[in-house]
N, C-alpha and C positions, 0 to 999 in steps of 0.2 A: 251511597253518596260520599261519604267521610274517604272511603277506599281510590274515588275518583278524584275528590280535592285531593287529597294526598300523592295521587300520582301528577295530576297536573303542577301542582307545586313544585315537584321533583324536578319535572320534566322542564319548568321553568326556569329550576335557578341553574340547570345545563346550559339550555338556549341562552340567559343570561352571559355566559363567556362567550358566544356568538355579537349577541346584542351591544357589548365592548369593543368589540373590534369594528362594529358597523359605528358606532358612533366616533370611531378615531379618525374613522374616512370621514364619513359626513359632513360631523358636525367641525372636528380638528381641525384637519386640513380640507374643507370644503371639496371633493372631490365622491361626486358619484362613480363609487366603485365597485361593479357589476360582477368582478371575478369573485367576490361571495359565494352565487350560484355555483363556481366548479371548486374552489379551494374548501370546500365546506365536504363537500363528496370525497375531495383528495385527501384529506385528512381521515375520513372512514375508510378510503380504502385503504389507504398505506397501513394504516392501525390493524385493520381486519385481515390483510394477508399476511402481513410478520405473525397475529397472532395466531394464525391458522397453520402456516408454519413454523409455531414453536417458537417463537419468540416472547418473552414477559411480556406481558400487556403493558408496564408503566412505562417500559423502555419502547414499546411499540408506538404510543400515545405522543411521545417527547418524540420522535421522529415524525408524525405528523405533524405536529408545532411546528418543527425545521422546516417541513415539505410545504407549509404554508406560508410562511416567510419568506421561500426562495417566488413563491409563486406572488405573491403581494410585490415581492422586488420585481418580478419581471416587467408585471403592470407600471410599475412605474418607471422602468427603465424603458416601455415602450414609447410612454408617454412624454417623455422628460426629452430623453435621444430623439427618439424616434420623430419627436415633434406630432404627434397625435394628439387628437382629440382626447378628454380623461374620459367622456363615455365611450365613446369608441375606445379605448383601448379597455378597458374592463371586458365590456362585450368580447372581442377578438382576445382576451385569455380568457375567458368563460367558454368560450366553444373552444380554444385550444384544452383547455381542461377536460374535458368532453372525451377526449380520445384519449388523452394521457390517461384518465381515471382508469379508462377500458382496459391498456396497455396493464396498466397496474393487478387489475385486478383478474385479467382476464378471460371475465365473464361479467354478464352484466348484475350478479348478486350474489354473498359472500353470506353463507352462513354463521352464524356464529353459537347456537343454542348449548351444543354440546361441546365446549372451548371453555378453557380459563380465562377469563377476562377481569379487567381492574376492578369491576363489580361485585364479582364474584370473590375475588380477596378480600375485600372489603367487610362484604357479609360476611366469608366465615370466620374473617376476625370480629368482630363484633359478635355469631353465634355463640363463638367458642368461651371469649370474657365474659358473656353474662350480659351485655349492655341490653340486647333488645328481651331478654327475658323480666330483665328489671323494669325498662320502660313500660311496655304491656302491662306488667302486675301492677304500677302507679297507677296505670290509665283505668283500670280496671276498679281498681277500686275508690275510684271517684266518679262510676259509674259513665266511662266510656270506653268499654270492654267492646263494642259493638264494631266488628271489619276495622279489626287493628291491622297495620299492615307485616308482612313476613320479617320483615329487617325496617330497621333504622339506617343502618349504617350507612347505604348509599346517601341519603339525606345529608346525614350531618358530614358525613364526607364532602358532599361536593359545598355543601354549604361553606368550610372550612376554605376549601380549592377556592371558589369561585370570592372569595373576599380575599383573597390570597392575591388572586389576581389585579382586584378591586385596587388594591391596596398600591400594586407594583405601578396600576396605568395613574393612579394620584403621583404619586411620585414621580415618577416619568415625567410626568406632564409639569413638574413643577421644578424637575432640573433646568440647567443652562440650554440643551440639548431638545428639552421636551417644551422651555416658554419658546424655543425659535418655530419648532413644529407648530405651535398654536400662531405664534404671528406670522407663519407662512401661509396659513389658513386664512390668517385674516386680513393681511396686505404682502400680496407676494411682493411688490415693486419695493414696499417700503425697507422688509427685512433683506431682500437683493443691495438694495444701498447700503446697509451697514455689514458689506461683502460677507453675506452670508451666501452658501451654495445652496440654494433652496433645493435642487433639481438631487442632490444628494436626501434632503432635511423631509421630499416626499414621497423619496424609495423609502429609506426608514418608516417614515409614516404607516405606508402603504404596507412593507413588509411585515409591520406588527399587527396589525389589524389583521392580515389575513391569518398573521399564525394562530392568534385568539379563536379564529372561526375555523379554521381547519382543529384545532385542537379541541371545540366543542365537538363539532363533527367525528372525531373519534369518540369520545365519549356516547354521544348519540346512537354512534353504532353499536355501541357495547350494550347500554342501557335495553337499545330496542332488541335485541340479537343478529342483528344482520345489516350488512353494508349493500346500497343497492344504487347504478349507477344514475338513477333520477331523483334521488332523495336531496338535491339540493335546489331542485326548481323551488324556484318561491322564498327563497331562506332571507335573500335582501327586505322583500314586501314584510315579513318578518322582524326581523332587525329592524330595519322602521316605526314599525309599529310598536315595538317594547321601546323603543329611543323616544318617541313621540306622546306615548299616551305616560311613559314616569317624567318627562320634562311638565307635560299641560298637570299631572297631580300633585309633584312631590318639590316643582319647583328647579331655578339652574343658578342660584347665587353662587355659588363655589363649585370649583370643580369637584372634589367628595360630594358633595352635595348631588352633583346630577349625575356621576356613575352608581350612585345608590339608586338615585332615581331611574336610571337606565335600567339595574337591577330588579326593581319594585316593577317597572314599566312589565316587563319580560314574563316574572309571574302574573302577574294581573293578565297579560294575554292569556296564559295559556288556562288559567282559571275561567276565561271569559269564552274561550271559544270549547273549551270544557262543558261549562254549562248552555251553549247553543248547542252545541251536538246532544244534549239529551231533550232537544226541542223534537217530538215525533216526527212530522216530516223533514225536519236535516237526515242526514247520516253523513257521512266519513267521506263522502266524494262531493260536499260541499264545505269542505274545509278551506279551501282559498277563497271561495266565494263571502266565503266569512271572516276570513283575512281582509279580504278589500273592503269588505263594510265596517268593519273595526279601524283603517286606517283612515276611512273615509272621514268616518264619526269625531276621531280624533284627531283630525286634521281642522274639521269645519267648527265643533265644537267649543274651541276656545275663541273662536274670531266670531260665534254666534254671542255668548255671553259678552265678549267687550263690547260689539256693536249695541250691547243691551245697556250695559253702562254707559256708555259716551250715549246715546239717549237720553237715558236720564238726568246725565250730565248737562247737556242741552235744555231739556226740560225746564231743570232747579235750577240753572244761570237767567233762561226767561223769564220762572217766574218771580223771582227776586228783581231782575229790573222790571217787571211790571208792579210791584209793589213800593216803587220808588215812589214818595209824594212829591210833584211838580210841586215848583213854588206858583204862586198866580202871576200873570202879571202885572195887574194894581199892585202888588208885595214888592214886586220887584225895585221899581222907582223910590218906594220907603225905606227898603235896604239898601239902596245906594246912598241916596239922602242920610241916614245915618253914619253910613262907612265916610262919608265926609263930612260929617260934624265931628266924628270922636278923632278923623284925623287933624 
C-alpha cells in the first residue's frame, strides 16, 4: 500500500507541471485549449528519440519544452490570425499533432527501459551520496521499514523541479507582461483599449502553458519507460481535474495560493484514482471512466454544499422574521398618542 501511495504521489507532483500549464489556458486567459492532448505526446516523443539517439536526457527534456512552446504558439497564432474559433483551433492542432508526433517518432512507441534517462541520473546520484540509504535507515527505525521505495531521488528531484516551476508561473503572472495576460483573460476589450496587443499577450499565453505540458510529458515518458503515440488522450480531462478539485480544497485568494493548490489538486487525483483502482472490479481500462467521475464529483460538489448554505441561510433569515413580536394594534394608537405628547 505505502509502495503505491508512494508512487502515485510521484507520479502526481509530474502531472502537476502538466496541471500549470492547463490552468494558464484555462483559468488565465480563459481559452479552452485542446492542443494539450497532442503537445503532451510531443514533448515525450521529441525527449524519447534524442534520448534514444544519444542525446543527454536533460538537454533532450529542454527541447521538448521548446517543441511545446512552438506548438502552444501555433494554436494561437491559428486563433488570433487565422480568426478561428479558440476551441476549434486547439482541436485542429491536436490532430495536427497527431501526425507530427508519428513523423517524430516514427513509430507509434519508443522504448526507453534500457536508455539513460533524467531518472536514471538522478537515482544514481543519489545512490552513489548515500542520501537514500540514509533515508530507509531513519524510516526503518522508527518502524516503517515496511515497501520502502528503491530511490528517493526521483521525488525530491522533481519536487524541487516542479516548485521551481511554481515559483517561475507566480512571477510571471505578477510582471507587467504577465498582469496583462491575466487581464486579457479577463476583459479582452478592456486591455485592447489601453493598446495592448492582446492577440500577441495570447500566443505567449498559450505558448507557455503548452511548454509546461510538453515538458511534463517528457518527464512522464522517462518515469514510465516508454513514449507512446496515444498516451495523451485524456490529459486535458486531467489537467482539469487536478485545477478543479485544489481550487474547491485548498482555496484561490492569491495567485501562489492556487498554483499550490493546482499542485495539491494533481496529487490528490492521482492518490484518488490510486486507490479506485485497487477497488476489485476496476482494473487499469477503467481509468478515464474514473477520471470523468472525479471531474464530475468535483465539479457538482462545491455548488452541492453552497446550495446547502444559502438554505440555511434562508431558513435562519425566516426564522428570525417570524420571531419578530408585532405590536398589537390597540398598542399602536397608545404609541402614537405618546410620541405626541412628549413632542
Amino acid at each position: 500500500m505505502f509502495t503505491a501511495m508512494f508512487g502515485s504521489f510521484e507520479s502526481g507532483i509530474i502531472f502537476a507541471i502538466m496541471a500549470l500549464g492547463v490552468y494558464l489556458s484555462f483559468r488565465i486567459l480563459d481559452f479552452p485549449d485542446l492542443t494539450v492532448d497532442g503537445s503532451f505526446v510531443t514533448g515525450a516523443a521529441i525527449s524519447s528519440i534524442m534520448i534514444v539517439n544519444g542525446t543527454n536526457p536533460f538537454t533532450a527534456t529542454i527541447f521538448a519544452l521548446i517543441a511545446g512552446f512552438v506548438a502552444g504558439c501555433l494554436t494561437g497564432i491559428i486563433h488570433t490570425i487565422g480568426k478561428i474559433n479558440a476551441l476549434l483551433s486547439g482541436i485542429l492542432m491536436m490532430i495536427a499533432l497527431y501526425s507530427v508526433n508519428l513523423r517524430i517518432m516514427g513509430r507509434s512507441n519508443i522504448p526507453l527501459l534500457n536508455t539513460d534517462t533524467a531518472f536514471t541520473s538522478v537515482s544514481g546520484f543519489f545512490q552513489k551520496t548515500g542520501i537514500d540509504s540514509f533515508l530507509n535507515k531513519l524510516l526503518t527505525s522508527i518502524g516503517l521499514g515496511d515497501s520502502l521505495p528503491e530511490t528517493w531521488g526521483i521525488l525530491i528531484f522533481m519536487v524541487v523541479v516542479t516548485f521551481l516551476i511554481k515559483w517561475f508561473t507566480d512571477w510571471f503572472l505578477n510582471t507587467e507582461i504577465g498582469l496583462a495576460v491575466r487581464a486579457t483573460g479577463d476583459n479582452k476589450r478592456m486591455i485592447r483599449s489601453l493598446s495592448a496587443n492582446t492577440n500577441l499577450l495570447i500566443i505567449l499565453g498559450l505558448g507557455i502553458s503548452n511548454a509546461l505540458v510538453a515538458f511534463s510529458g517528457a518527464l512522464i515518458a522517462q518515469q514510465g519507460g516508454f513514449a507512446d503515440v496515444g498516451m495523451g488522450i485524456g490529459m486535458i480531462i486531467i489537467g482539469l481535474a487536478s485545477v478543479i478539485i485544489g481550487e474547491a480544497l485548498f482555496g484561490t485568494k492569491t495567485i501562489a495560493r492556487t498554483t499550490l493548490a493546482v499542485i495539491g489538486g494533481s496529487i490528490i487525483y492521482r492518490i484518488v484514482v490510486t486507490l479506485a483502482l485497487r477497488i476489485e472490479f476496476l482494473n487499469p481500462g477503467d481509468m478515464k471512466m474514473i477520471t470523468a467521475a472525479i471531474v464530475i464529483i468535483a465539479l457538482t460538489a462545491p455548488k452541492i454544499v453552497e446550495g446547502s448554505k444559502e438554505r440555511k441561510r434562508k431558513s435562519r433569515r425566516k426564522t428570525e422574521r417570524m420571531n419578530v413580536v408585532p405590536i398589537p394594534a390597540d398598542r399602536k394608537g397608545d404609541n402614537h398618542a405618546a410620541l405626541k405628547s412628549n413632542s
